[in-house]
MIKE-372927 format. One record per residue (C-alpha): x, y, z; residue number from 1; residue in three letters. Coordinates in nm, 2 decimals. Example, Ala and Ser with C-alpha at 12.3 -4.5 7.8 and 13.67 -1.06 7.14 Angstrom:
// residues 2
<pt><px>1.23</px><py>-0.45</py><pz>0.78</pz><pos>1</pos><code>Ala</code></pt>
<pt><px>1.37</px><py>-0.11</py><pz>0.71</pz><pos>2</pos><code>Ser</code></pt>
//
This chain:
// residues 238
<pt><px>-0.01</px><py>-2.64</py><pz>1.18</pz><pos>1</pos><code>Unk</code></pt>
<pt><px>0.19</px><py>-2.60</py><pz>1.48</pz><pos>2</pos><code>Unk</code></pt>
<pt><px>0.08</px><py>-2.54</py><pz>1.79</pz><pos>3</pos><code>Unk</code></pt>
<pt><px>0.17</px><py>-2.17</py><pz>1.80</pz><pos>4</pos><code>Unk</code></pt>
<pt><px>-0.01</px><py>-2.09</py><pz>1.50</pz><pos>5</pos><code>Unk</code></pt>
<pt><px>-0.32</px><py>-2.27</py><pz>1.66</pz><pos>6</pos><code>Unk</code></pt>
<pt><px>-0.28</px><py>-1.99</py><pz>1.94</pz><pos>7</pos><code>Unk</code></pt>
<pt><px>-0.26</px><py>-1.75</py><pz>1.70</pz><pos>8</pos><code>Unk</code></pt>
<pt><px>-0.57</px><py>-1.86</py><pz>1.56</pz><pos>9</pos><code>Unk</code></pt>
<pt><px>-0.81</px><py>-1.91</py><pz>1.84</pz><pos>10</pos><code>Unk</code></pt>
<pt><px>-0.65</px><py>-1.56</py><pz>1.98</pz><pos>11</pos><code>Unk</code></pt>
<pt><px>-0.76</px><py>-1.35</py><pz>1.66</pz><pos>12</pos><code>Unk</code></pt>
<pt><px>-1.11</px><py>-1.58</py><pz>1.63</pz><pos>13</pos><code>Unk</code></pt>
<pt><px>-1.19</px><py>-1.45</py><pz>2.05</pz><pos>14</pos><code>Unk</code></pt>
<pt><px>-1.06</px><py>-1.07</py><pz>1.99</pz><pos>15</pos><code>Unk</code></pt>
<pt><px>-1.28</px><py>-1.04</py><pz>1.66</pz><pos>16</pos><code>Unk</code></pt>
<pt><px>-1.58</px><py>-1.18</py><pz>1.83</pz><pos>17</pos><code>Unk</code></pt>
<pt><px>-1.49</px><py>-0.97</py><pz>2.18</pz><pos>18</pos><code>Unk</code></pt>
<pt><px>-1.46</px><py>-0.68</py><pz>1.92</pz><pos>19</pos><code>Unk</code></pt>
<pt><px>-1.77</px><py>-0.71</py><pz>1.73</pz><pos>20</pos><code>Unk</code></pt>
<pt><px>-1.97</px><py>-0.74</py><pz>2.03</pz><pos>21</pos><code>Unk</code></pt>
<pt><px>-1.81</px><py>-0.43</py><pz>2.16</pz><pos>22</pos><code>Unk</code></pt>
<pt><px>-1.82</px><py>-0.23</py><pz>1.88</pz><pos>23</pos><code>Unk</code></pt>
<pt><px>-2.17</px><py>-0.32</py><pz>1.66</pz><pos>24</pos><code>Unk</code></pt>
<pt><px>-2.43</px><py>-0.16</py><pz>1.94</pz><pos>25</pos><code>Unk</code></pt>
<pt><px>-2.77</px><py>-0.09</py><pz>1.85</pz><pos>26</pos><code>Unk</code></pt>
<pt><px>-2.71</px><py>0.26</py><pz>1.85</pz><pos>27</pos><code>Unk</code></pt>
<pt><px>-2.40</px><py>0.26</py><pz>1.53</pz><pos>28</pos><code>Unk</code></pt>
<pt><px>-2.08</px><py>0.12</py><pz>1.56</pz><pos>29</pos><code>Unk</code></pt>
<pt><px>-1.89</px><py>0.21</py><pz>1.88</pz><pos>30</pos><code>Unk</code></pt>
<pt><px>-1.54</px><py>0.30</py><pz>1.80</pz><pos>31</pos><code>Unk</code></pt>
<pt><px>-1.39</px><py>0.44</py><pz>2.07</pz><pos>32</pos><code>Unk</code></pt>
<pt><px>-1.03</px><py>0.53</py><pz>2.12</pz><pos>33</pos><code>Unk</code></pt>
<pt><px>-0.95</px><py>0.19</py><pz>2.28</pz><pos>34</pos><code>Unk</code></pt>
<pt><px>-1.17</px><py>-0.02</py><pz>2.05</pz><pos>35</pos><code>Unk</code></pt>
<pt><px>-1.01</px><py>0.17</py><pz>1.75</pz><pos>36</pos><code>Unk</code></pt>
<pt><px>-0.67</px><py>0.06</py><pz>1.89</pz><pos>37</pos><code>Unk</code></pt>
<pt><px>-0.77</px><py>-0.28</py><pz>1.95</pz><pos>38</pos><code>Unk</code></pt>
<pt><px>-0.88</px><py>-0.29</py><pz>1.65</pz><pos>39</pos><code>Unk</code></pt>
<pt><px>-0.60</px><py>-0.18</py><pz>1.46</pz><pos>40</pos><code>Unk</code></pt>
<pt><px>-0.34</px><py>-0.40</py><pz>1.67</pz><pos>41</pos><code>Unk</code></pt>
<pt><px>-0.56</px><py>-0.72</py><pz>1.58</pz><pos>42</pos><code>Unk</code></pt>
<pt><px>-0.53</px><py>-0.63</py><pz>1.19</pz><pos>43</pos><code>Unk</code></pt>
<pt><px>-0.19</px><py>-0.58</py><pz>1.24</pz><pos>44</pos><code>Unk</code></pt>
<pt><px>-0.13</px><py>-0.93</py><pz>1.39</pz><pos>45</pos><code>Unk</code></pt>
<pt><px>-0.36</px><py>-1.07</py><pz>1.13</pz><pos>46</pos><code>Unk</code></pt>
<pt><px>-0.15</px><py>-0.92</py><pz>0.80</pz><pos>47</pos><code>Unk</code></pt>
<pt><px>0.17</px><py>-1.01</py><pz>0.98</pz><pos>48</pos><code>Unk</code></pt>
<pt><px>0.11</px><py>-1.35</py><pz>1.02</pz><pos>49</pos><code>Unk</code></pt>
<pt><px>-0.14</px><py>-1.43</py><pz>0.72</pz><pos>50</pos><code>Unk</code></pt>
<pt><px>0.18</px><py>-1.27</py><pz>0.54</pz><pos>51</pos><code>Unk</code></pt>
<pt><px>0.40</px><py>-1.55</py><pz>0.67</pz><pos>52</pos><code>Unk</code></pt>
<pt><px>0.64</px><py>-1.29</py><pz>0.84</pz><pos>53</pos><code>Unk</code></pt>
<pt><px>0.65</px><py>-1.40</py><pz>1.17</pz><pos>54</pos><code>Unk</code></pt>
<pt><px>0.80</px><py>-1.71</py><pz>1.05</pz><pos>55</pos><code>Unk</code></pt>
<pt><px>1.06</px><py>-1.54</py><pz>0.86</pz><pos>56</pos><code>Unk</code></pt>
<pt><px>1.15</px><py>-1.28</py><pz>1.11</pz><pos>57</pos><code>Unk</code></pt>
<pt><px>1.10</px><py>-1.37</py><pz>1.48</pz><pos>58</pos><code>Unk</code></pt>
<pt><px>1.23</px><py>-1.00</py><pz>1.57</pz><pos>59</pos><code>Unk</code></pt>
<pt><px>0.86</px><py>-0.88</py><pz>1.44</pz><pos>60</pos><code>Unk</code></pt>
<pt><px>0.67</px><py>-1.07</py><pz>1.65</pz><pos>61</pos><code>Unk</code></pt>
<pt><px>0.83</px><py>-1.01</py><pz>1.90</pz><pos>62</pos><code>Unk</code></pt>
<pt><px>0.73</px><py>-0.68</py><pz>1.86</pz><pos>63</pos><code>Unk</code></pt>
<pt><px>0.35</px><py>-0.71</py><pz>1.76</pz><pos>64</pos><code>Unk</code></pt>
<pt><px>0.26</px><py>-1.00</py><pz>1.95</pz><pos>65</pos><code>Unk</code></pt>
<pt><px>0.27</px><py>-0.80</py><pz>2.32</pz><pos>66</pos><code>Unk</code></pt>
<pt><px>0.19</px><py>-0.46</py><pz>2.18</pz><pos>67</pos><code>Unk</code></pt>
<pt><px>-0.12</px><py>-0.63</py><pz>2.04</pz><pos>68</pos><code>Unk</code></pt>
<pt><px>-0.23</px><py>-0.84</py><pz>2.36</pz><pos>69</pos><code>Unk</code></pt>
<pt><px>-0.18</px><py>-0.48</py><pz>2.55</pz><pos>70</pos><code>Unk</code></pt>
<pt><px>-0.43</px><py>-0.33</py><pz>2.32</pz><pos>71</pos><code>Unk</code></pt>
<pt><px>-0.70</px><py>-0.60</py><pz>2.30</pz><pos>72</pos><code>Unk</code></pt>
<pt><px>-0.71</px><py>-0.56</py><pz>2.68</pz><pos>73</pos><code>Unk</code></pt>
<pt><px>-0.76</px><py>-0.20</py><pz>2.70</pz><pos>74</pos><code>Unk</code></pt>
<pt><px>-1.11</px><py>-0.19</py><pz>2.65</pz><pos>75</pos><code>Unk</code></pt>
<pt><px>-1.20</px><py>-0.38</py><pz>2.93</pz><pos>76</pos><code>Unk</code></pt>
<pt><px>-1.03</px><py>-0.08</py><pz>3.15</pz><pos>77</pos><code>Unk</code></pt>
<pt><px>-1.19</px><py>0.22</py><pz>2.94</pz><pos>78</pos><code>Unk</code></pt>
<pt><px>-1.53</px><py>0.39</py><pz>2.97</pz><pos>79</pos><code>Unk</code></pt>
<pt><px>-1.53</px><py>0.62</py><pz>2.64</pz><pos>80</pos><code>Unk</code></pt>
<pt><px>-1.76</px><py>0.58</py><pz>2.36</pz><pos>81</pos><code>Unk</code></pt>
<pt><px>-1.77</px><py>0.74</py><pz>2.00</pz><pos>82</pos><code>Unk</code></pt>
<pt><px>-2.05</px><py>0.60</py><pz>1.81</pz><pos>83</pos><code>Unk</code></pt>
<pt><px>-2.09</px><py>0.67</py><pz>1.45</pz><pos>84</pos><code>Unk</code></pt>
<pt><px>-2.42</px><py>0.89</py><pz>1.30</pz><pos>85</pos><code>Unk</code></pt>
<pt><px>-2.43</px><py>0.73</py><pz>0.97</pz><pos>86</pos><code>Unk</code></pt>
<pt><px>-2.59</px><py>0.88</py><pz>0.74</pz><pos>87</pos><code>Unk</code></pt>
<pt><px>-2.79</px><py>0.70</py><pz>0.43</pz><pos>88</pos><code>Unk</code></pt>
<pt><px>-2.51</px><py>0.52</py><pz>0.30</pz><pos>89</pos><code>Unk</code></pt>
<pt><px>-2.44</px><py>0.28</py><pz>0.58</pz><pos>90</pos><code>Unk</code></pt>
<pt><px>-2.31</px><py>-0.02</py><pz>0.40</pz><pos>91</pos><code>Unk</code></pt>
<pt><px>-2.07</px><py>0.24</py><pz>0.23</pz><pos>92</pos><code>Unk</code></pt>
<pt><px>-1.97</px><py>0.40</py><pz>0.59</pz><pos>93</pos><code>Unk</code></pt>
<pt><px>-1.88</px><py>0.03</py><pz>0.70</pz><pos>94</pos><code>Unk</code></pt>
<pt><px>-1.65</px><py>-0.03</py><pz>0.41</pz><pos>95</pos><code>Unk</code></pt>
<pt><px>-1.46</px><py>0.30</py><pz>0.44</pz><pos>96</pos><code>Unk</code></pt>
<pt><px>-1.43</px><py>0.24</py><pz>0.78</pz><pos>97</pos><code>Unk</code></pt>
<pt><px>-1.30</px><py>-0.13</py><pz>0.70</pz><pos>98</pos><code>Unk</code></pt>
<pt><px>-1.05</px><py>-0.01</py><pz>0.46</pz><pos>99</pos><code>Unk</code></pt>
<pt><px>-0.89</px><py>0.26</py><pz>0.61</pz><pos>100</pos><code>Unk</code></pt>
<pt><px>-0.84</px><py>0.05</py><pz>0.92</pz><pos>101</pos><code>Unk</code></pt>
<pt><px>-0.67</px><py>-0.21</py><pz>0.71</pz><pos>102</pos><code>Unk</code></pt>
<pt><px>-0.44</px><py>0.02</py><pz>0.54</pz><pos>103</pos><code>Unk</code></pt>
<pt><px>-0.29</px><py>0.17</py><pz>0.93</pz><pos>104</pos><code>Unk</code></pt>
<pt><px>-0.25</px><py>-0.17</py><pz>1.01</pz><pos>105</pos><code>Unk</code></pt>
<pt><px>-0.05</px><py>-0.29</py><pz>0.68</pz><pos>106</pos><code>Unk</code></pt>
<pt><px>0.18</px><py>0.04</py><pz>0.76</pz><pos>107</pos><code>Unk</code></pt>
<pt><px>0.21</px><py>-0.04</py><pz>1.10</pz><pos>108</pos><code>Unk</code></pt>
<pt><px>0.36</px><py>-0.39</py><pz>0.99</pz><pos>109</pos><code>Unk</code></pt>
<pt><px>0.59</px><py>-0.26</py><pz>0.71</pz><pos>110</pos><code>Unk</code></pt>
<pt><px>0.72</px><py>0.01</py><pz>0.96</pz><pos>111</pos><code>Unk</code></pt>
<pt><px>0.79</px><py>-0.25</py><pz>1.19</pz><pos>112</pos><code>Unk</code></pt>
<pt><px>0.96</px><py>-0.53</py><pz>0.96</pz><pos>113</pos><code>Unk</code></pt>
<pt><px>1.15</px><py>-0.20</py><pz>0.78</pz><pos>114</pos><code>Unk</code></pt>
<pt><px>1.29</px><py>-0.11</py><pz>1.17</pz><pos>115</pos><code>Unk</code></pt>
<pt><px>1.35</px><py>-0.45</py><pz>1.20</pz><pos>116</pos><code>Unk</code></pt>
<pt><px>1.59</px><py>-0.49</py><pz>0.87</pz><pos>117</pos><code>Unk</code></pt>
<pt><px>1.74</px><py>-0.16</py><pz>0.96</pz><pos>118</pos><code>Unk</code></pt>
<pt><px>1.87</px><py>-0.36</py><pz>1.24</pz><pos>119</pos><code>Unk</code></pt>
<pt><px>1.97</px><py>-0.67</py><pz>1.06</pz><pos>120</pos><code>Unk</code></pt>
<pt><px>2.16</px><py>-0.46</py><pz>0.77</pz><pos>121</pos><code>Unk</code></pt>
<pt><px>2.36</px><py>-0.25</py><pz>1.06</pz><pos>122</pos><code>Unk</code></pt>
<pt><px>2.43</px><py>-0.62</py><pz>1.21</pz><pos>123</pos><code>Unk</code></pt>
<pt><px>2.56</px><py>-0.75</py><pz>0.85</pz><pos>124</pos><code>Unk</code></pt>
<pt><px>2.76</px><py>-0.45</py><pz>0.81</pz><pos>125</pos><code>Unk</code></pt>
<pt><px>2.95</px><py>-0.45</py><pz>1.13</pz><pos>126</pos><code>Unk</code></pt>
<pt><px>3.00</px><py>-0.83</py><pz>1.06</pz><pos>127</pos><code>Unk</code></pt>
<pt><px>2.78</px><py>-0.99</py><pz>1.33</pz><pos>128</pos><code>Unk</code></pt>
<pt><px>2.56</px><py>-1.23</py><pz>1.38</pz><pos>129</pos><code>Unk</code></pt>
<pt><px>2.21</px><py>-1.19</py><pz>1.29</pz><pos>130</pos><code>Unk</code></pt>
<pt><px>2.06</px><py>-1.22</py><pz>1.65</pz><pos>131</pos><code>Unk</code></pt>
<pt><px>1.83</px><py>-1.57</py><pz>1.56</pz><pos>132</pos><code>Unk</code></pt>
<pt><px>1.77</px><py>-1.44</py><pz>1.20</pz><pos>133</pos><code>Unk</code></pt>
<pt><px>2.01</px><py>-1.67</py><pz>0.99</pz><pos>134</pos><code>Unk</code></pt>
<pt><px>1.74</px><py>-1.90</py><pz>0.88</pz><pos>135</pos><code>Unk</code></pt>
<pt><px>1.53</px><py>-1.56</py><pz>0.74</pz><pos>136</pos><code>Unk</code></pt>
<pt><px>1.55</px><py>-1.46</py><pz>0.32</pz><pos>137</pos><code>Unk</code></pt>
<pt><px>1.77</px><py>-1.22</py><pz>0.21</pz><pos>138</pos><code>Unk</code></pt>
<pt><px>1.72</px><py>-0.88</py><pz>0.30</pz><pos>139</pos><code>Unk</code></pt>
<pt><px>1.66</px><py>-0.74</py><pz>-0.12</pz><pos>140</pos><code>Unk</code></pt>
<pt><px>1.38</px><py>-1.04</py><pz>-0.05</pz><pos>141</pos><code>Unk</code></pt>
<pt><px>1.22</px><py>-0.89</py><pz>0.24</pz><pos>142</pos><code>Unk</code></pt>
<pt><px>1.27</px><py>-0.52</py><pz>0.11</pz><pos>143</pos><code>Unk</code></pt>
<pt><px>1.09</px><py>-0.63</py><pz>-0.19</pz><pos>144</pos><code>Unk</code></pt>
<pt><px>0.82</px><py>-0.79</py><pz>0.02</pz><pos>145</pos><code>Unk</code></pt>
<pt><px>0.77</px><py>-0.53</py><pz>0.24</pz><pos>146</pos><code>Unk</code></pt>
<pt><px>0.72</px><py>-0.26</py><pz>-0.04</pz><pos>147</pos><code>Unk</code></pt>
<pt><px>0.43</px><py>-0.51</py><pz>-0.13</pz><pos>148</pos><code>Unk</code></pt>
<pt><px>0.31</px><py>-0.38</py><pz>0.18</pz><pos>149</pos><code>Unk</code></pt>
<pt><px>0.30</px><py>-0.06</py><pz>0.13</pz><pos>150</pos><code>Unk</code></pt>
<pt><px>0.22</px><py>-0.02</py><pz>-0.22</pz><pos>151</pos><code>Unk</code></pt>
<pt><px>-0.12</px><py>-0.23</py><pz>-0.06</pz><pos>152</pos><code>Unk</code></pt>
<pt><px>-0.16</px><py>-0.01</py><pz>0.20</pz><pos>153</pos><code>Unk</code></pt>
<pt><px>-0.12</px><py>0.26</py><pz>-0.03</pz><pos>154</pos><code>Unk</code></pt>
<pt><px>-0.38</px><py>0.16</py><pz>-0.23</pz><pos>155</pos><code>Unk</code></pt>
<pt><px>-0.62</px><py>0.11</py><pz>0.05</pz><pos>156</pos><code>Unk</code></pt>
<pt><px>-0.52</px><py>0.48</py><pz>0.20</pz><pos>157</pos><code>Unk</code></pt>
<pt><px>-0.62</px><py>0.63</py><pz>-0.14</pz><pos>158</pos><code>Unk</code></pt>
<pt><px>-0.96</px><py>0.46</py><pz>-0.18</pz><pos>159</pos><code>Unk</code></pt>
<pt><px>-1.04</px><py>0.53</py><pz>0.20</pz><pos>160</pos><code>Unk</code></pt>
<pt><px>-0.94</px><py>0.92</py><pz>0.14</pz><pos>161</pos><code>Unk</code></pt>
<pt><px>-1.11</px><py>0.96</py><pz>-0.17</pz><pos>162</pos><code>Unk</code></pt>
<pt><px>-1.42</px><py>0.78</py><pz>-0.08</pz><pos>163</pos><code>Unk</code></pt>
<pt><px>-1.41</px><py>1.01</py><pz>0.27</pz><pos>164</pos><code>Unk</code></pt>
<pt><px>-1.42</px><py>1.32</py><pz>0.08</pz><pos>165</pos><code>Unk</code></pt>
<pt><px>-1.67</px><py>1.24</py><pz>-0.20</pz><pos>166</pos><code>Unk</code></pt>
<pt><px>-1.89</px><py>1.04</py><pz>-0.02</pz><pos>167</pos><code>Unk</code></pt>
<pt><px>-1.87</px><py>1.21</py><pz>0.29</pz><pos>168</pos><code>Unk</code></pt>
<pt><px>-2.19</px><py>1.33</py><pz>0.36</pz><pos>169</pos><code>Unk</code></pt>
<pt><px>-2.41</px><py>1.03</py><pz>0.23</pz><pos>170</pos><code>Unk</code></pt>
<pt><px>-2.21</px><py>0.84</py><pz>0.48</pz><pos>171</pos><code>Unk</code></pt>
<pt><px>-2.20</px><py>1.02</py><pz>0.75</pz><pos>172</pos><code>Unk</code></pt>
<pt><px>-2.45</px><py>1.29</py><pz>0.72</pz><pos>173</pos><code>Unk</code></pt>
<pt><px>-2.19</px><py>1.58</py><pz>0.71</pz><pos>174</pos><code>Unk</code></pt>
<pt><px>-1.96</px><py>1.71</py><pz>0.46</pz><pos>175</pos><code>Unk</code></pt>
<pt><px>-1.61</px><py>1.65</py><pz>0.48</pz><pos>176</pos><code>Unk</code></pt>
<pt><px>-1.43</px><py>1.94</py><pz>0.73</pz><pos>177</pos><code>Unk</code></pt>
<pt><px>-1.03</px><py>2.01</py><pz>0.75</pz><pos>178</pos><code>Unk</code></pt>
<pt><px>-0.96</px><py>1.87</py><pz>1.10</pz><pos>179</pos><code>Unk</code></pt>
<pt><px>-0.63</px><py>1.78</py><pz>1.22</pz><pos>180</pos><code>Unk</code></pt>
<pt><px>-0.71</px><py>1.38</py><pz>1.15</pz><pos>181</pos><code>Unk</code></pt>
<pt><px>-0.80</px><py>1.50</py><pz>0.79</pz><pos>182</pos><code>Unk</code></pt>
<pt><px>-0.48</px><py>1.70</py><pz>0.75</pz><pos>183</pos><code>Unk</code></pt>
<pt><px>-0.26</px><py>1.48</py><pz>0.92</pz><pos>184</pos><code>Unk</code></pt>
<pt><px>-0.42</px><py>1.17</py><pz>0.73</pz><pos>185</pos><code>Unk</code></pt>
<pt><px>-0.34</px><py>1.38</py><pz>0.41</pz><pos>186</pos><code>Unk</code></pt>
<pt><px>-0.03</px><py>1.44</py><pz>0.49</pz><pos>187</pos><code>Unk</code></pt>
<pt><px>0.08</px><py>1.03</py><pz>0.59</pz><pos>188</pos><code>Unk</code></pt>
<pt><px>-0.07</px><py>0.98</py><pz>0.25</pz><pos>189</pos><code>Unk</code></pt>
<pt><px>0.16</px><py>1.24</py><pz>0.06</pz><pos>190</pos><code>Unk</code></pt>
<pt><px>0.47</px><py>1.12</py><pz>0.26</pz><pos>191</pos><code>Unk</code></pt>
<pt><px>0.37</px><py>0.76</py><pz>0.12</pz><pos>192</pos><code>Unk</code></pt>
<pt><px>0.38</px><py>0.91</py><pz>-0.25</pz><pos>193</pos><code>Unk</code></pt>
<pt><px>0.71</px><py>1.05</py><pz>-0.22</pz><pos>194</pos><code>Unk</code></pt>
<pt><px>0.86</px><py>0.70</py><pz>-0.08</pz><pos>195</pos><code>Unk</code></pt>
<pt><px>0.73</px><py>0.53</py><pz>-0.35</pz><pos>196</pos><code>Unk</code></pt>
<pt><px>0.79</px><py>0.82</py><pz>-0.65</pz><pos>197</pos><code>Unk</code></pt>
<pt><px>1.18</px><py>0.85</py><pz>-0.48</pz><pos>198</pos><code>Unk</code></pt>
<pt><px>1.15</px><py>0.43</py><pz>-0.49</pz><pos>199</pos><code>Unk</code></pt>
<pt><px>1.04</px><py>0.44</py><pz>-0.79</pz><pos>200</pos><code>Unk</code></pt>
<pt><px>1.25</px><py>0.69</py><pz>-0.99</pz><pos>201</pos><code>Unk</code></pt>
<pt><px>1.57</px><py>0.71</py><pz>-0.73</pz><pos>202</pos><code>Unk</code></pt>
<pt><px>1.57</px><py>0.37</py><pz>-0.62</pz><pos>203</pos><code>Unk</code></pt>
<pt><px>1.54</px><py>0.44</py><pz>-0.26</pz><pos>204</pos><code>Unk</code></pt>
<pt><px>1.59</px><py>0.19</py><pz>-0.02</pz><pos>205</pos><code>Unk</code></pt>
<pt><px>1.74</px><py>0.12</py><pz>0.33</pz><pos>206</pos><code>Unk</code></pt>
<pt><px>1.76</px><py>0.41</py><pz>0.59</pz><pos>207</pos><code>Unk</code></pt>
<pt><px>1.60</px><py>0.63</py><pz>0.38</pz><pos>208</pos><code>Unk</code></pt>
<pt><px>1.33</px><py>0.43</py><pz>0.29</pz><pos>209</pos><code>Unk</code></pt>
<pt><px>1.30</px><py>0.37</py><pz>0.70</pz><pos>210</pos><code>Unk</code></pt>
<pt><px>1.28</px><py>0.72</py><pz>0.75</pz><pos>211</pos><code>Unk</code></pt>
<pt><px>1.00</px><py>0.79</py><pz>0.51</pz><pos>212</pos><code>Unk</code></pt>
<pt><px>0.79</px><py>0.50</py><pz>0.59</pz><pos>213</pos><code>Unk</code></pt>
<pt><px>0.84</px><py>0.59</py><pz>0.99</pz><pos>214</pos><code>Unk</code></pt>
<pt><px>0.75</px><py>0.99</py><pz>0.89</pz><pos>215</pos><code>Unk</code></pt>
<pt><px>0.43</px><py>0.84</py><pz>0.67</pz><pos>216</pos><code>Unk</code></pt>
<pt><px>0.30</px><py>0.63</py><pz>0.97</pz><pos>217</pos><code>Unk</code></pt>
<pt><px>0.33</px><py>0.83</py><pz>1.24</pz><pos>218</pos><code>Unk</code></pt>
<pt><px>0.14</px><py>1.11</py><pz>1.08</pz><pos>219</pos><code>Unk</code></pt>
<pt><px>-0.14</px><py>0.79</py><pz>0.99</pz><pos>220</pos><code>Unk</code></pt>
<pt><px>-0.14</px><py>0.70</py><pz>1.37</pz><pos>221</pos><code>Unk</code></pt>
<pt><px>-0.11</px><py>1.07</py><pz>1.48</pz><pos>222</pos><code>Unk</code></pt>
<pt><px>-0.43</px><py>1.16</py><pz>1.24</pz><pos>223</pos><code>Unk</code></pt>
<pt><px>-0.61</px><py>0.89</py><pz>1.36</pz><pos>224</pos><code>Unk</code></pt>
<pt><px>-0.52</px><py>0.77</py><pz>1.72</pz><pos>225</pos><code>Unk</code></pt>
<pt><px>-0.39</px><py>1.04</py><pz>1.78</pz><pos>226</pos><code>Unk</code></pt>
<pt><px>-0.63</px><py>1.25</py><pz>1.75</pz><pos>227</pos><code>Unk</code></pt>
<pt><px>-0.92</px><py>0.99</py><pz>1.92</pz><pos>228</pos><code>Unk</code></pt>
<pt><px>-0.67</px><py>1.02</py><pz>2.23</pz><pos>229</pos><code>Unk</code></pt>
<pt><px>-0.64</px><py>1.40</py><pz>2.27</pz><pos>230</pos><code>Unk</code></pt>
<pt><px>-1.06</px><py>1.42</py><pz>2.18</pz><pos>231</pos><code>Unk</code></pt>
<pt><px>-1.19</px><py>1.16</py><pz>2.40</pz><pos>232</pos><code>Unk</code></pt>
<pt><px>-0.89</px><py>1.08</py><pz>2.70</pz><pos>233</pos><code>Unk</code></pt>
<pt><px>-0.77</px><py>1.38</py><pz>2.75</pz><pos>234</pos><code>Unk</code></pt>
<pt><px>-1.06</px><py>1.60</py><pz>2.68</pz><pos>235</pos><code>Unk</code></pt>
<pt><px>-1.34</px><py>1.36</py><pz>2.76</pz><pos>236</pos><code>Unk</code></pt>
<pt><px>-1.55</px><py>1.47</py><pz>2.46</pz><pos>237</pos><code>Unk</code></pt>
<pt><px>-1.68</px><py>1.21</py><pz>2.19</pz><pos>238</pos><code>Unk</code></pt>
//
């Protein structure tokens, strides 16, 4: 293992122990605006380069890499807190949590390698070089790969929703409300169904797969962080 990966490694092993200590408290798990971001932005440099991607395109860590290091900083500098009131079903709380966490951060990375391509197929079309890419797999390769992705995260986004509004009051002692996360988190979801329905039945692929995977990930981040940001930064309330 190279020397880079090593650093890769003893980074994610620190931020998950800096995390768990910051966000398992005695009083429920603390996930706060900034620990939900760090969170999210250490999953996402985990999948991308478990996945093997920063090896076969640079351009993505490039990306991730800083964005990441911003975000496992930004707890140190913030004073919010939102803790979780679980309600019996703690274990199952934990895993929905888990899981829907996992799934932002696998559609973070496929947006970001499908912005990434969009670049490299412009590049190819114009006739130019491909910018430190040449060594990378074809791009039907990566498009297949990065469909992987999202038919994972997909998966993941499904289960979390579900078990949210079945299970919502056994694990966190209320039942399940329409808020703007909800709505926007249903919405990412069904903009996720029609990729992979046009994908599946149209053959979509390229910019119009970009734009839908872009639409379906904002609205996931919007839901989610999003809506942390507005409640607890700019409003100050938990």
């Amino acid at each position: 293992m190279r020397a880079g990966q090593w650093l890769i490694v003893v980074t994610l092993v620190l931020h998950a122990w800096a995390l768990y200590r910051a966000i398992a408290t005695p009083e429920g798990l603390d996930l706060s605006f900034a620990h939900a971001l760090s969170l999210v932005g250490g999953l996402a440099v985990l999948v991308a380069w478990t996945s093997g991607m920063f090896r076969t395109l640079p351009q993505v860590a490039a990306v991730v890499l800083p964005v990441a290091a911003a975000c496992a900083i930004l707890p140190a500098f913030s004073r919010s807190s939102h803790r979780f009131t679980f309600g019996a079903e703690e274990g199952l709380a934990t895993a929905h949590i888990t899981v829907a966490l996992l799934a932002y951060a696998l559609f973070v990375v496929a947006a970001m390698q499908a912005a990434v391509m969009t670049g490299l197929e412009k590049r190819l079309h114009r006739g130019l070089p491909q910018a430190g890419a040449e060594d990378s797999p074809p791009l039907l390769t990566l498009e297949r790969y990065e469909f992987r992705l999202i038919y994972a995260g997909f998966a993941l986004l499904t289960l979390a929703l579900a078990s949210g509004f079945i299970f919502s009051e056994q694990m966190f002692g209320k039942p399940v409300t329409f808020t703007h996360k909800n709505v926007f988190s249903v919405a990412g979801w069904a903009a996720f169904a029609i990729l992979l329905f046009g994908r599946w039945r149209y053959g979509w692929r390229g910019r119009i797969a970009l734009r839908w995977i872009i639409a379906g990930t904002l609205l996931l981040v919007l839901g989610y962080l999003g809506s942390k940001f507005v409640m607890e930064v700019l409003l100050h309330r938990a």
